[in-house]
Each structure stands twice: as C-alpha cells, then as structure tokens.
N, C-alpha and C positions, 0 to 999 in steps of 0.2 A: 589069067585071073580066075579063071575056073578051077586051073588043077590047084591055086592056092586056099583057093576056097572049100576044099575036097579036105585038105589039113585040117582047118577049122572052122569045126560045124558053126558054132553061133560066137556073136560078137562078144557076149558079153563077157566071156574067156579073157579077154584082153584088160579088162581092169584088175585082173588077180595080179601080175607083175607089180603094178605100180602101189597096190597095197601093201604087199609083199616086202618092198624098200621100203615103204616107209616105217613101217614097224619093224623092221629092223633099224635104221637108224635114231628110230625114237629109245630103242632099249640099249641099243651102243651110248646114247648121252645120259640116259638116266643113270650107268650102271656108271659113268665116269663124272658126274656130276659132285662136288665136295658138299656136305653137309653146313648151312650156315649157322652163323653162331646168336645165342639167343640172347638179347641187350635186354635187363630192367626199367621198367618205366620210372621216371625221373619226374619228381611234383617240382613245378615253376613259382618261383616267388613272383608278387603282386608289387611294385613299385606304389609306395604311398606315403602321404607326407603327415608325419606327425608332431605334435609339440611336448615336452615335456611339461608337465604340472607341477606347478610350486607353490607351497603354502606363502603368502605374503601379504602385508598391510595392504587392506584394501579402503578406499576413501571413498564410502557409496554418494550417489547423487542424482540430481532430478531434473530433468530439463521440463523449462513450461515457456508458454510464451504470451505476451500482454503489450501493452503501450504505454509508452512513456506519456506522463501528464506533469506539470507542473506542481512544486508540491503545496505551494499559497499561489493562489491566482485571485486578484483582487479588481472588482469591478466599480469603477467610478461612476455615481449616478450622483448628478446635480440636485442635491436640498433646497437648495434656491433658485427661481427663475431671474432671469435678465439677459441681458448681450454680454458679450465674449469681449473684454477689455482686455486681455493678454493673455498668452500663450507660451510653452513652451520654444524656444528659439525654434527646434524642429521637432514637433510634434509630427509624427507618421507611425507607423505600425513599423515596429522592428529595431525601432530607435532604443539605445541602454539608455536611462537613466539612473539616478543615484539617489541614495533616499534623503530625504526633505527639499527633493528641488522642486520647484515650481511645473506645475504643469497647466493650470489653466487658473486665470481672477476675472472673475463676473464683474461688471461694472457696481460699486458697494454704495452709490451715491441715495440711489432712494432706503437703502436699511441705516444707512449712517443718520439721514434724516431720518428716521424712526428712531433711532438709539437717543436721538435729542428730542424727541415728542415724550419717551417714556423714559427721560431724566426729568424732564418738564412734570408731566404726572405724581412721579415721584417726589418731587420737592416737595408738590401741592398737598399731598397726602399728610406727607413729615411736618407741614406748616398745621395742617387740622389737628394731627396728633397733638402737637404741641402747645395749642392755641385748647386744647382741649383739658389737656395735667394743668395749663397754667388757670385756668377757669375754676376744675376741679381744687386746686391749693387756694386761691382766691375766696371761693365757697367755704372752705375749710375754716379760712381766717375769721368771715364774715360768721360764720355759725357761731363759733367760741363767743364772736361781742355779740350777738344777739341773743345769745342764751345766759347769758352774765346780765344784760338790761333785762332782759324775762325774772330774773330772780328781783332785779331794782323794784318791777313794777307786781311785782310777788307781795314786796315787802310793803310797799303802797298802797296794796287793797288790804291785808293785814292789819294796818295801822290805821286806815279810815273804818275799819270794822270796829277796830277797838274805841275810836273818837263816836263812833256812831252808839255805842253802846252807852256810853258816857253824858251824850249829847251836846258831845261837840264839835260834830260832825254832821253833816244835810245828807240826807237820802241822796239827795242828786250827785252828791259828792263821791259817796262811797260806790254807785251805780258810773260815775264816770271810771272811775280805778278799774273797777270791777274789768270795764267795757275796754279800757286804754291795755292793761295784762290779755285781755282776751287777743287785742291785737298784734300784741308781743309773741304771743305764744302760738301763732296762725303763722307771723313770722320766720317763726325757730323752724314749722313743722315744713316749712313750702323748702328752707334751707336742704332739711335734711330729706325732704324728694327730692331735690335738684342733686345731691350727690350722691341717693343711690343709685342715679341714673346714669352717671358718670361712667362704671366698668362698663356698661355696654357699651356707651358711647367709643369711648378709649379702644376698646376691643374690635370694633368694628375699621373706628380707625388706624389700628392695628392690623389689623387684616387688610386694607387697603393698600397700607404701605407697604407688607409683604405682597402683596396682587402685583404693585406698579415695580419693584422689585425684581421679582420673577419677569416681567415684560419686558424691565430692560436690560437682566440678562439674556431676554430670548431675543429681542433685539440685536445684543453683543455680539453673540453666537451666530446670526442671520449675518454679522456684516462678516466672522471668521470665517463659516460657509463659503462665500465667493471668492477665497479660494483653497485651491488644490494640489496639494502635494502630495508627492510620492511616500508611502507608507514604509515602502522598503526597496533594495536596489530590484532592479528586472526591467523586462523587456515589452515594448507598449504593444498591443494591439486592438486590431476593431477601430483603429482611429479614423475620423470622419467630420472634422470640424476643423471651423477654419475662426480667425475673428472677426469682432461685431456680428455672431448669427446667435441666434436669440435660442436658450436652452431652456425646458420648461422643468419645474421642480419634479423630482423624480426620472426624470428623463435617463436612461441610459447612456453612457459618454462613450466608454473604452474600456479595456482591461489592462492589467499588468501583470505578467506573467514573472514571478520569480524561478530564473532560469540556472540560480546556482544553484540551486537543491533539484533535483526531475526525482518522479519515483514512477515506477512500474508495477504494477498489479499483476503477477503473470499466474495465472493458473496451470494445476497442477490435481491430479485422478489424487484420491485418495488412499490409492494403490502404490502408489509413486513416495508418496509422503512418508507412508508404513514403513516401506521400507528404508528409505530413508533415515526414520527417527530411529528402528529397529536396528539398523546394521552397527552403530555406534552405541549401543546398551551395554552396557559392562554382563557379562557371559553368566550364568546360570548352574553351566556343567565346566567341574572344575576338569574333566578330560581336553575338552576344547578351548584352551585358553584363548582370549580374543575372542572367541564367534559369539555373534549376537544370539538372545535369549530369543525362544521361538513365541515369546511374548509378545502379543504386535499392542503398543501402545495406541493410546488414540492420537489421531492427526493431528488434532489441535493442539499443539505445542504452546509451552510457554511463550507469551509473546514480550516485545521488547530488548534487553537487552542478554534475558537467558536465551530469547531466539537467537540473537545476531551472536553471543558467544559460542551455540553450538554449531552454527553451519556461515559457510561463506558464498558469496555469493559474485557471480559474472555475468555481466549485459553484455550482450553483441547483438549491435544492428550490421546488415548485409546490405546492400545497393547494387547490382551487377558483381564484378569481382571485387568491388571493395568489402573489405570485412573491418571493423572496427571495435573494440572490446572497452569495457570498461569498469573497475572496478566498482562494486555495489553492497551494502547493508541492511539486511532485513530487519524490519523495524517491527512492522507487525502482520495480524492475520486478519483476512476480511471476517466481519459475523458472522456468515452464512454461506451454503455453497450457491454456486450459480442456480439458478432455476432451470437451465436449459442444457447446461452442459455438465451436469452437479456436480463442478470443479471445486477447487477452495481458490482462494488467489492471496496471496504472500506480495506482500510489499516489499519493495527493495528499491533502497536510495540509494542515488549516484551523487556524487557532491562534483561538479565542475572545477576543472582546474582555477586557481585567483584568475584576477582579471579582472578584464570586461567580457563577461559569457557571452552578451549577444554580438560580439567581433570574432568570434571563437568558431570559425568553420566547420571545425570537426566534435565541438560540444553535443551531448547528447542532447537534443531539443525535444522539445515537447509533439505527439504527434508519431514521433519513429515508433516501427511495429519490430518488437525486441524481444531477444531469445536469452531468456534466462538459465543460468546452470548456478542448482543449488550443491552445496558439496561440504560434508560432513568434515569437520575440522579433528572428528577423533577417528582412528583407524581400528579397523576391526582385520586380523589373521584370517585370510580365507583361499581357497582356490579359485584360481582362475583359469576360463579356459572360452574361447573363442565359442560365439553362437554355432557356427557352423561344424562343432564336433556335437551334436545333440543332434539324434535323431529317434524320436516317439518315446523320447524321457531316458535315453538311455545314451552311450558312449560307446566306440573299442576302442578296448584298450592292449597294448601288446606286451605278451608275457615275453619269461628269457629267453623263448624258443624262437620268439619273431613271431608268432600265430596270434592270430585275432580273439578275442574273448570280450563278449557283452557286457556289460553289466551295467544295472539301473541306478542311476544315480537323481538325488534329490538337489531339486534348484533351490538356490535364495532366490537374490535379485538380481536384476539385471542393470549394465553398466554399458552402456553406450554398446559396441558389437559383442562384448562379451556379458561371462555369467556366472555369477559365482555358485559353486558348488558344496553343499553342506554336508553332502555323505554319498557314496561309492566311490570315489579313488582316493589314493592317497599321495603322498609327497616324492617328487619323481616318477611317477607313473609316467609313459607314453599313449597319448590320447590323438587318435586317429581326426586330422583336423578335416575332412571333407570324406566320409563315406561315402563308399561307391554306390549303386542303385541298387548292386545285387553283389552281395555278399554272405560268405561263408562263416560261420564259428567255429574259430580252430584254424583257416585258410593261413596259409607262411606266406608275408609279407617279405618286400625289403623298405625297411624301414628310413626315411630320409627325413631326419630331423630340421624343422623352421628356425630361422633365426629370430629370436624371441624378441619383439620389442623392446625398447630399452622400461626400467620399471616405473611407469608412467604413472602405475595408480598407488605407488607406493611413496611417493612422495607428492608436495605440492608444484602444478605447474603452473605454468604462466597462463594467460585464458587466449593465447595465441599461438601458444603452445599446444593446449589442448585441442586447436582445432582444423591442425596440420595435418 
C-alpha cells in the first residue's frame, strides 16, 4: 500500500481519467449527431357552429297576458218582493240555460190584486171625467135657453117702460119686469161661472185618469216582474235559492254568465305594441323594400274592425302539460294604460264552439289566466337571426377565408328567441350562432353550418304549431 502510494501523491489525480472519457465521448456524439429539420408553425381552425342569414317575410308579434271574463254577464236582482213560487227545473250554478226560459216566478197574487184596485180607481176617474163633459154640455144647453128668456124679459121691461110712459102701465108693474129681467140675467151670469169652471175641473179630472192609468201599468209591470227569464243563452252562477224563500225587492239573486262569447284583456308594454304596429308599415326607403319605416306610430291603434283587420290573434291557456289554443279577435283597446303596470290591454274575443258551452269541457271559460299572441297579418322582409348570435350590439360574422370579423349591427324587434336585424349583415352572410367568451378578430374558424328551421315566420302557423 505504501509503495502504491509512493506513485500517487494525492487523490485527487484520480478524477482526471474519468473526466477525460467523458469529454471525449460527449464530442464523438456531437460530431456524429444529424442536424434536425425545422417544421413551420401551423394556425388551428376553431370548430363553431353557424347559421346562414336570409332576408325573409317576417310576421312580427306580441305576447301579453290577461283573463278570460265573460263578455255580457248579467245579474238578476229581484224588483219585486214575495216567496219563490217556481223555479227553474234545476236551478244551480253551472246549469246552461237558453234564452227566454224561465228561471224564477215570485208568487203574483197580491200585485194581481193591485192590478184590479187600480183598474177599480181607474174606471172611478173615467166615470168623473165623464160625468163631468156631460154636466159641462148640459150647462151649455141650459145657457143658450136662459139667455134667449133673458132677451124675452128684456123685451118686457122695454114695453112696460113704454106703457109706463103712456100710462098705461103702474110703477109697480114696470119695477116688477124691471126686478123678474134682473133675475134672469143673475141667472145667465151664475151659467156662465159654472162653465168657466168646467176646463179645470175636466183637466184635473184628467190628470187623475192619467195618475190611475200610470198605477195600473205599474201595477202590470209589478205582476211581469215576478218573473224571470233568461235575457240570453249562458251559464247560471251565484245561485242560492230554493222555493217558497222570500226575496226582498232589490235583492241580489244570481248571475248569468254568457259563455259563448269570453274575451280577455291581455296587456301588453308599449314597446311591444310599436313595434308591432311598426313592422307592418308599408317602407319609407325605397332601397329596403318591405322594412318597416323607422316611424314608430303611436300604440293606440285604430280600434274595431281596422284592429282585428290588421293583426290576429291566439289564446292559450296551460294547466300542467295540458296546452290548449284557441282562436281569438281583437275588438278593441282599453282607455287608458294600467296605473300600475302602464300596460295598455287589448281585448280579444274567442267565440265558443255551437253547442251548449257550459257541457263543453275544453271551452275557454271565464276565469282561465291566458296567454295572448298578437301577430301581424301583413309581412314586412327582414333578417333574422337567433338571440344568441348578439353579443354587446354586435355579430361574427365569417368571411370567404373562414375568419371571424365583427361588425355592429342595428336591431329592430324582437320575435320570440330571435331578432330581426335592420342593418350590418346582408343576405347569405354566416353569423356565428353562440360566441365563444374569448375570441379573436380575424381567428379561422371551421365553420359548421345549423339546420335552419323550417320558415316559421314566413308564413301563417297554427297556434299549436307555434308553440312546439
């Protein structure tokens, strides 16, 4: 160990070899190593799904919603008091009846007895009248010969005046004439008081017989009162009466709900309405044939039959899965918006299948809480394109390269999930239907076009149609 140690002074001699190999084996592999080859970076297309845009008749529309009410509902309240002498066969709430059927007769016995008290009155009257003309004609007769003897006894103090002058005639004589004419003519005067007094009299009695007249039509009327008939066909409710229970005049009985007409009041923003009436305006700029004029009319639209001629209308009530539709008529516009909700509300009538409506299970009744869709019967040309390609007012859309490019585009209105679009794209464009959260302008897409709807808003559909 010693004399090896005597070779080599220090240890640390002994790590020079093992350095030695390795740097040479490291410059033997470099120097034999091939140079690699250098590959271009390659940009990756974006998988995304787009739709093409088509200019097409668009049929805008408004959804509101309201409740169905009755469109006559008529409440029977008792004129006349008394007991319940008959009744409908089945008077109860829900019962159809038909109009002029019977539905309740009060017992008519004490107005009938009245109707013959103020026929009674009435003769009495007509006998005064009469007994009155015939007095007044009597008077008449009797003046005519009392004033013809008035001239006889005229002529007799005349002629005693003249004898008296002659003497042949007694004072006493001529003072009797004098005195018998004086009584004649006291006669004529009392006549002709007693017949001026006749037009009052007459007139009075006159008036009586029209009084007792008047009582016994109201009489009449009192006995047609007790009873009651149906004003029109519909459906009873509120009922609560049976017979013999005694109903007091004014009393409240029941209603009758006419259930082949329902209408619904369904409110609707005034936002909704604009564009609504706006999208069907005959176009402004003759560039854009079809699109509505950026005119916004005012809401309140002609009411009646120019309403119901420009837009149509569909009720659908829901209950769990059941859905039920039914066609509906706008008739007219409430006065005033709501106070609370400053809606406007549009009336729209459903008319019931014939029948009997209250047998009709699936009849729109009064009561159902209903979803209206109003829909313009004229078509306005415009693009469409799905909510969820809009994002902060603007679209991509993909040029011929496949790369994404922005551009801002102006909304009309909006149509159920989509929205029609007035200006930035045009006819055939590809419009990116769901951007990504983070995206590029200019990024190459591959483009995977949707299958388009069939053209729903381009023509009329069914309102069960519409809501598949």
């Amino acid at each position: 160990m010693s004399r090896f140690s005597r070779w080599i002074p220090s240890r640390r001699w002994l790590l020079i070899p093992p350095v030695v190999i390795g740097v040479t084996v490291v410059m033997i592999l470099a120097n034999s190593q091939k140079e690699l080859a250098r590959v271009a970076p390659q940009e990756t297309s974006i998988p995304l799904l787009v739709t093409q845009v088509q200019a097409e008749p668009i049929f805008a529309e408004a959804i509101g919603f309201g409740t169905a009410r009755a469109r006559r509902v008529w409440t029977a309240v008792s004129e006349v008091g008394g007991r319940i002498r008959q009744t409908h066969h089945n008077l109860r709430s829900g019962i159809h009846v038909e109009q002029g059927q019977l539905l309740i007769h009060i017992d008519p016995i004490d107005y009938e007895l009245r109707v013959q008290q103020r026929r009674a009155d009435l003769a009495q009257f007509e006998a005064q009248l009469e007994q009155l003309e015939l007095g007044r004609t009597a008077d008449q007769h009797s003046l005519e010969i009392q004033e013809n003897l008035l001239k006889v006894r005229e002529s007799e103090v005349r002629r005693f005046q003249q004898l008296g002058e002659s003497a042949a005639a007694s004072q006493s004589e001529q003072e009797t004439a004098q005195a018998t004419w004086l009584q004649q003519a006291q006669s004529v005067q009392t006549l002709k008081n007693s017949l001026m007094l006749y037009p009052a009299q007459i007139a009075a009695a006159e008036a009586n017989v029209n009084l007792a007249k008047s009582r016994r039509a109201e009489a009449e009327r009192d006995v047609e009162r007790t009873t009651i008939v149906a004003p029109f066909s519909g459906v009873l409710s509120d009922v609560s009466l049976e017979p013999n229970q005694y109903v007091a005049p004014g009393e409240r009985l029941f209603q009758l709900l006419d259930t082949q007409l329902v209408e619904v009041e369904a409110q609707f923003s005034q936002a909704q309405l604009s564009q609504l009436w706006t999208s069907h305006l005959p176009s402004s700029d003759p560039a854009s044939p079809g699109m509505a004029s950026q005119a916004t009319p005012s809401p309140y639209a002609p009411p009646g039959s120019k309403l119901a001629a420009g837009l149509s209308a569909v009720v659908t009530t829901r209950s769990g899965d059941v859905t039920r539709t039914y066609t509906g008529q706008p008739v007219r516009i409430s006065e005033s918006l709501d106070d609370q909700t400053r809606t406007l509300g549009i009336v729209i009538r459903v008319r019931n299948e014939e029948g009997v409506p209250g047998s009709q299970p699936f009849a729109l009744r009064p009561g159902a809480y209903c979803e209206v869709t109003l829909t313009a019967k004229a078509a306005t040309t415009a693009m469409l394109i799905p909510r969820s390609c809009l994002e902060a007012g603007s679209v991509f859309v993909v040029d011929h390269e496949n790369r994404l490019r922005r551009r801002e585009v102006r909304v009309g209105f909006a149509l159920r999930d989509h929205v029609v679009i007035s200006e930035g794209v045009s006819d055939g464009d590809l419009v990116v239907v769901n951007p990504p959260a983070i995206v590029m302008d200019g990024a190459l897409i591959e483009p995977e076009i949707i299958q388009r709807r069939p053209r729903a808003f381009a023509s009329s559909l069914s309102a069960s149609e519409t809501r598949e």
